[in-house]
C-alpha positions as CSV (number, residue, x, y, z in Angstrom):
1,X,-13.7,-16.8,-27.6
2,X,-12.8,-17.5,-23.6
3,X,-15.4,-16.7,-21.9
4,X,-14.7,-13.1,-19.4
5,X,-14.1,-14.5,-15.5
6,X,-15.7,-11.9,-13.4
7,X,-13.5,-9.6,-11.6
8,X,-13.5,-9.7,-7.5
9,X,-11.9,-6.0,-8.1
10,X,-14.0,-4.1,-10.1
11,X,-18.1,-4.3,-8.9
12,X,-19.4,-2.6,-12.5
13,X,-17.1,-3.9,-15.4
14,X,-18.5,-1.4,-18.0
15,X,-16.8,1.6,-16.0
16,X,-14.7,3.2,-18.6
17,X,-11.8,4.2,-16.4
18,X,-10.9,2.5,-13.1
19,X,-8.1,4.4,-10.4
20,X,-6.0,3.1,-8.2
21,X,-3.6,5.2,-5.6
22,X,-0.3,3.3,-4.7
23,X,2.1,4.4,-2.2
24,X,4.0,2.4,0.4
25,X,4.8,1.9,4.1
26,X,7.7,1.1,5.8
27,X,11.0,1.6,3.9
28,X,13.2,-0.9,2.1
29,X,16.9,-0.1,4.3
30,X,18.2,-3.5,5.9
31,X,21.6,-2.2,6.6
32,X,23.1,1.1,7.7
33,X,27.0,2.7,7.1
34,X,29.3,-0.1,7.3
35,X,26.7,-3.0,7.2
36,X,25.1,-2.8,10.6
37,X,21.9,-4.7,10.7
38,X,19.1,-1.9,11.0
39,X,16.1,-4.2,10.4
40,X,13.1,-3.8,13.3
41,X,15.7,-0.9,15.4
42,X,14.7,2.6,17.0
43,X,13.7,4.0,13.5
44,X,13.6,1.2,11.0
45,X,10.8,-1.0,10.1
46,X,10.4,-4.5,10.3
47,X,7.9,-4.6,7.4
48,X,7.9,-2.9,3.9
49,X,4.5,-2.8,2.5
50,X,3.1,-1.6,-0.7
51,X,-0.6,-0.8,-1.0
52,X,-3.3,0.2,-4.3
53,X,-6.6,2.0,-3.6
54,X,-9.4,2.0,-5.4
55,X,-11.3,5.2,-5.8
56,X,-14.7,4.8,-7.4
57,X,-15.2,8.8,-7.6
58,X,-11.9,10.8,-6.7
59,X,-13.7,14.1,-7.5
60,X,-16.4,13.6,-4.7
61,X,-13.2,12.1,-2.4
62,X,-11.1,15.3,-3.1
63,X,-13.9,17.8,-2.2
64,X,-15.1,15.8,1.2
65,X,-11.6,16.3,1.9
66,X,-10.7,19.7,0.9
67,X,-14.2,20.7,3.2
68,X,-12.8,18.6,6.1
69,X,-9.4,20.4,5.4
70,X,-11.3,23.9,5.3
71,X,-13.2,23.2,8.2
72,X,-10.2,22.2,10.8
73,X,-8.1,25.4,9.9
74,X,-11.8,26.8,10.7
75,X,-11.9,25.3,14.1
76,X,-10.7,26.9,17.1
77,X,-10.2,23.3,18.7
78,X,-7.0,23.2,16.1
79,X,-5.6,27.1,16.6
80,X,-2.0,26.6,17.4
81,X,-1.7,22.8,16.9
82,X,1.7,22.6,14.5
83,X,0.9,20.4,12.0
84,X,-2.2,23.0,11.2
85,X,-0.3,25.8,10.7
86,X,0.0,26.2,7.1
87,X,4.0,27.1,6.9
88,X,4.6,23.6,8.1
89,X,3.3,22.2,5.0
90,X,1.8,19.2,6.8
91,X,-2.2,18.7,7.8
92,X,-2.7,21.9,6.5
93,X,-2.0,21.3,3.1
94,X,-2.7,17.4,3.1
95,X,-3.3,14.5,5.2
96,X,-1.1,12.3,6.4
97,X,-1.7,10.0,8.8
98,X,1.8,9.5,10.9
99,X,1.8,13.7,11.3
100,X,-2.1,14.6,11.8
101,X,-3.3,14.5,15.2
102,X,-5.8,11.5,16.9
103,X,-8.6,13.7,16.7
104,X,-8.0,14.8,12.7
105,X,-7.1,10.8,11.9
106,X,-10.3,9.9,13.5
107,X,-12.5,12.3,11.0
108,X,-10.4,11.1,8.2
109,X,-11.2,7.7,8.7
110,X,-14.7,8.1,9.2
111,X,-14.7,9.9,5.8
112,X,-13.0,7.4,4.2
113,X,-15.3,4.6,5.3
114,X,-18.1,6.8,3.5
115,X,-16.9,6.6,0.3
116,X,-16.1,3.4,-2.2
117,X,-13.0,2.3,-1.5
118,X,-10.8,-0.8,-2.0
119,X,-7.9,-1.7,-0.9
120,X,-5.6,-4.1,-1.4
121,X,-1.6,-4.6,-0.2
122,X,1.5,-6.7,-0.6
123,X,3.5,-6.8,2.7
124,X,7.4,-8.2,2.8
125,X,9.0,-9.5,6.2
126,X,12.5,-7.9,6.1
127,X,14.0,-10.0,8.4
128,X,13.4,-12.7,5.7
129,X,14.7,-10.1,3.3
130,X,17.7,-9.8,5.1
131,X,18.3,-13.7,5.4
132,X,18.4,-13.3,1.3
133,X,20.7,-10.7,1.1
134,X,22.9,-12.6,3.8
135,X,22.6,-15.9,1.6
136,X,23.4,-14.2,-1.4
137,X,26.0,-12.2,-0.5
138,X,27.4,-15.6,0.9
139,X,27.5,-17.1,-2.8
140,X,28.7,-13.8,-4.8
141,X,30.8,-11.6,-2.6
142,X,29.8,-8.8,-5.1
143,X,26.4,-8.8,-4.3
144,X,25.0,-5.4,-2.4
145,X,21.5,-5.3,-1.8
146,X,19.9,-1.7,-2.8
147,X,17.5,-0.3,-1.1
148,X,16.3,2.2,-4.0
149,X,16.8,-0.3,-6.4
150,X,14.3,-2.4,-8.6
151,X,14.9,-6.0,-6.5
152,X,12.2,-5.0,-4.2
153,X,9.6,-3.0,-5.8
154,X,10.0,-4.7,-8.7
155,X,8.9,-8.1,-6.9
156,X,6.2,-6.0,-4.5
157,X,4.7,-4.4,-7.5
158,X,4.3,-7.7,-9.8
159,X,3.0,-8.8,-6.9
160,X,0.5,-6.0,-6.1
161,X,-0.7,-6.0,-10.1
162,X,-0.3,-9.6,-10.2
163,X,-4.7,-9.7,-10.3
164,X,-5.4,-6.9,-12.6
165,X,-8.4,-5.2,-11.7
166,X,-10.9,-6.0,-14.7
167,X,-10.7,-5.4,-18.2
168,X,-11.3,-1.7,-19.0
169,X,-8.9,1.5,-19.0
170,X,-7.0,1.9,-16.0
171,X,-5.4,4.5,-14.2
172,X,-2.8,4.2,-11.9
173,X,-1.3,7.2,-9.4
174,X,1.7,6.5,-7.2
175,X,3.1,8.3,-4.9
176,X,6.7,10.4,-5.6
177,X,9.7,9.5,-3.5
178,X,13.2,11.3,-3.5
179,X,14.3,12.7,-6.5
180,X,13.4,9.4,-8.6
181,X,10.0,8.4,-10.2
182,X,9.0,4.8,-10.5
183,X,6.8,5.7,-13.4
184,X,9.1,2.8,-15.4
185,X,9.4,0.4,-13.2
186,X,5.5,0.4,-12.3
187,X,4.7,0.6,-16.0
188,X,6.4,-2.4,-17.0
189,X,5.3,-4.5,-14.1
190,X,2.0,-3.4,-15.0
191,X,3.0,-4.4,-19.1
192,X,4.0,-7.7,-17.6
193,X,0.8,-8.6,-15.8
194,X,-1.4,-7.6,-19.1
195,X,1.1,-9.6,-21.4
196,X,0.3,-12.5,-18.9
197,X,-3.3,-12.0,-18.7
198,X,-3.7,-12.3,-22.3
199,X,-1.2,-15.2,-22.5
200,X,-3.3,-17.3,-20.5
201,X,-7.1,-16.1,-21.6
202,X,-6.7,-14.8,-24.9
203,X,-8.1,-11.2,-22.8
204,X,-6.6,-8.1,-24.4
205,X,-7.5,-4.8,-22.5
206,X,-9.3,-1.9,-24.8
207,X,-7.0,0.5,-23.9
208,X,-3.7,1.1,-22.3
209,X,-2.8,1.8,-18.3
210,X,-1.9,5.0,-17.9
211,X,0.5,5.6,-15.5
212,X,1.8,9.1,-13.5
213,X,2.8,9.6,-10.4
214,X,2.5,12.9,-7.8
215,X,2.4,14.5,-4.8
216,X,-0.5,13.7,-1.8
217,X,-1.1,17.2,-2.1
218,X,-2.4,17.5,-5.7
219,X,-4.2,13.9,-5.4
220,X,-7.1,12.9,-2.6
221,X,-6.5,9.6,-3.8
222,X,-2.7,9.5,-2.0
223,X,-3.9,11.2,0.9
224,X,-6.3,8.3,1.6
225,X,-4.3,5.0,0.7
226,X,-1.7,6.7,2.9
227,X,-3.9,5.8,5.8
228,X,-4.9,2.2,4.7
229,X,-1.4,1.6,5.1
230,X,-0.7,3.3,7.5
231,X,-3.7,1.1,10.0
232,X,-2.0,-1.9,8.5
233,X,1.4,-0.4,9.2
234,X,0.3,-0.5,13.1
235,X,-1.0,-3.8,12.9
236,X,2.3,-5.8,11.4
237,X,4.8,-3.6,13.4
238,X,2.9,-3.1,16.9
239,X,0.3,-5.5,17.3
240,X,-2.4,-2.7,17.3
241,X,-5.9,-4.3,15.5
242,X,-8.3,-1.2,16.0
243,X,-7.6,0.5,13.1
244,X,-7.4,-2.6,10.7
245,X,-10.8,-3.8,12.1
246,X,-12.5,-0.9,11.2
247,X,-10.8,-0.2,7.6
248,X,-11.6,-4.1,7.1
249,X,-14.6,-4.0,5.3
250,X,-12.8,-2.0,2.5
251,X,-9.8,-4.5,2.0
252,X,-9.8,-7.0,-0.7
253,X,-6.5,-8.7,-0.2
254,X,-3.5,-8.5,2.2
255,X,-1.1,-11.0,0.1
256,X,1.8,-12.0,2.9
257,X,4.9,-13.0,1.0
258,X,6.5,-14.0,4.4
259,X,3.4,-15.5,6.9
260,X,4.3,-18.8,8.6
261,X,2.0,-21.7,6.4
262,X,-1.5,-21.5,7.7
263,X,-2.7,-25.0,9.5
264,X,-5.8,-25.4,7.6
265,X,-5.2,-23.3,4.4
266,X,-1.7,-23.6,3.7
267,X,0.3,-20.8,1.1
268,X,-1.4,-19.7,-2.3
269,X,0.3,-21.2,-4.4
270,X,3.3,-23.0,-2.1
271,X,4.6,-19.4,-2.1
272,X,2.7,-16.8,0.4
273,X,-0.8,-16.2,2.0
274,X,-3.4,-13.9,1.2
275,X,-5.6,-12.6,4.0
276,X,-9.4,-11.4,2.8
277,X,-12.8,-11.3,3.7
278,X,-13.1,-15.2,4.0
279,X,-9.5,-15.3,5.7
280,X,-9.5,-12.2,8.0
281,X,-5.5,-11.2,9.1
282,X,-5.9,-11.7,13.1
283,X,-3.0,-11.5,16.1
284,X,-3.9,-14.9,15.5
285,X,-4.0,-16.0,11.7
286,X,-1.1,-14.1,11.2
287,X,1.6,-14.5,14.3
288,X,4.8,-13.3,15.1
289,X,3.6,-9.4,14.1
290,X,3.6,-6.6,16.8
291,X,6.3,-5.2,18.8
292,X,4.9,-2.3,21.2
293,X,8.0,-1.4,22.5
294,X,8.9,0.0,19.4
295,X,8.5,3.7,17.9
296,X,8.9,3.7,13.8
C-alpha cells in the first residue's frame, strides 16, 4: 500500500471534517456591448481571482463575528454611518470588505488573524485572457468567450482543488452569484481532482466532498475569505502591500497562472508560479501588478 504523503494543507490529518469558504474577486467580463475592450477600465478589473479558506472552527469564527457585529451597531462611533444602518443590508447584516468602513475592516482583520485560518488562491491576468479569446476568435469566427460560462471557473477551480487538502471528509461552501449556482461545476472539478489523486497514489478518500453553496450572511466562513481576497485584490490591481503583508502569515499558496518566469525559480511545472511562505508575492517577485490610478 503507498505510503500517505503528508498534507501541507491540513496540520491534524485525523480531523473528521475539514471546511473551506470559496468566493472570488474581480469578475470575469473582457468585453462590453458591441466588443469594446473593458479589461483594467474605470470599473473593470484587470485580474479575476478565486480564493478557498480554511476554517479550523467556524462555530467560534461565526460568534467572534456576530459579537463584533453586535458591538458596532452598539457603538455610538458608528450611529449614522450607512453601511450600519440595517435597511441597507450591508455591514449590518455581514461583512464585506469593499462596503465596511477603514475603521470596521481594521477590527475584522485583526479578528481574523486570531483565528486558524488558511488561505490559498488562484489568480488569472485577463489581459492574457483576452489575447486568448482574441487568438481564438481569430481561428473559429464562432467563437464568443462567456463570461458566466464554465471556460473560466472551470480552469480557476481545477486549479484552486488541484492540491486536495488531505484525506478525510471535506466540506466545501462557495459563495452564490446571480441567479446560477456553481454547485455542479465545483463538484465535478472537485470529482476530478479525487479521481486523479487516486489515479496516481492508489489514495481513495473515506468519504465524499460535500458541496453547497450560500449567502455571506448565513456563513462567517464567506464573510472572512471575502477579505483574503479582497487584500490580495488591492495588491494585483493597485500595488497596495499593507494588507497582504499582514494576512501573509495565513496564506499557503498564491498560484499565478500569468506571472512573468521567475529568474531563479522558473514556472511550476513550465506552466505558472506559485507564491508561498518560501517564495513571498513582492512588488518585486511578482511585477507588472498595481495601477493606483485606478478605482474597481
Amino acid at each position: 500500500m503507498p505510503t500517505k504523503p503528508a498534507s501541507p494543507y491540513v496540520a491534524n490529518e485525523a480531523d473528521a471534517i475539514t471546511t473551506w469558504f470559496v468566493d472570488e474577486a474581480g469578475d470575469p467580463a473582457l468585453f462590453a456591448k458591441g466588443g469594446k475592450v473593458v479589461v483594467a477600465t474605470e470599473g473593470c478589473s484587470r485580474f479575476f481571482i478565486e480564493g478557498k479558506l480554511e476554517c479550523r472552527d467556524v462555530d467560534a469564527l461565526a460568534s467572534d463575528l456576530s459579537r463584533l457585529r453586535a458591538e458596532l451597531l452598539a457603538d455610538p462611533y458608528f450611529k449614522g454611518v450607512p453601511s450600519l444602518d440595517p435597511a441597507r443590508q450591508r455591514t449590518a447584516v455581514n461583512f464585506h470588505a469593499k462596503d465596511d468602513p477603514a475603521e470596521v475592516r481594521f477590527l475584522v482583520f485583526k479578528l481574523l488573524a486570531r483565528h486558524e485560518l488558511r488561505f490559498v488562491a488562484v489568480v488569472r491576468d485577463k489581459l492574457k485572457l483576452l489575447d486568448y479569446a482574441t487568438q481564438r476568435r481569430r481561428i473559429d469566427p464562432t467563437y464568443r468567450y462567456n463570461p458566466n460560462g464554465h471556460e473560466l471557473y472551470d480552469e480557476l477551480t481545477r486549479r484552486l482543488f488541484s492540491r486536495l487538502h488531505g484525506y478525510g471528509e471535506h466540506r466545501v461552501v462557495f459563495a452564490q452569484r446571480g441567479h446560477k449556482p456553481r454547485t455542479r461545476a465545483f463538484m465535478e472539478a472537485i470529482e476530478h481532482e479525487d479521481q486523479a489523486l487516486e489515479a496516481a497514489l492508489g489514495l481513495k478518500r473515506p468519504k465524499p466532498t460535500e458541496v453547497v453553496c450560500g449567502f455571506p450572511r448565513d456563513h462567517a466562513g464567506l464573510q472572512a475569505v471575502d477579505y483574503y481576497l479582497w487584500a490580495l485584490q488591492r495588491f494585483y490591481e493597485r500595488g497596495e502591500t499593507r494588507y497582504l503583508e499582514y494576512i501573509w502569515p495565513q496564506m499557503l499558496e498564491i498560484i499565478d497562472l500569468d506571472a512573468p518566469p521567475q529568474k531563479k525559480r522558473g514556472r511550476a511545472g513550465g506552466e505558472f508560479v506559485v507564491f508561498n511562505k518560501e517564495h513571498p508575492l513582492t512588488l518585486e517577485s511578482r511585477a507588472g501588478v498595481g495601477n493606483r490610478d485606478r478605482e474597481i
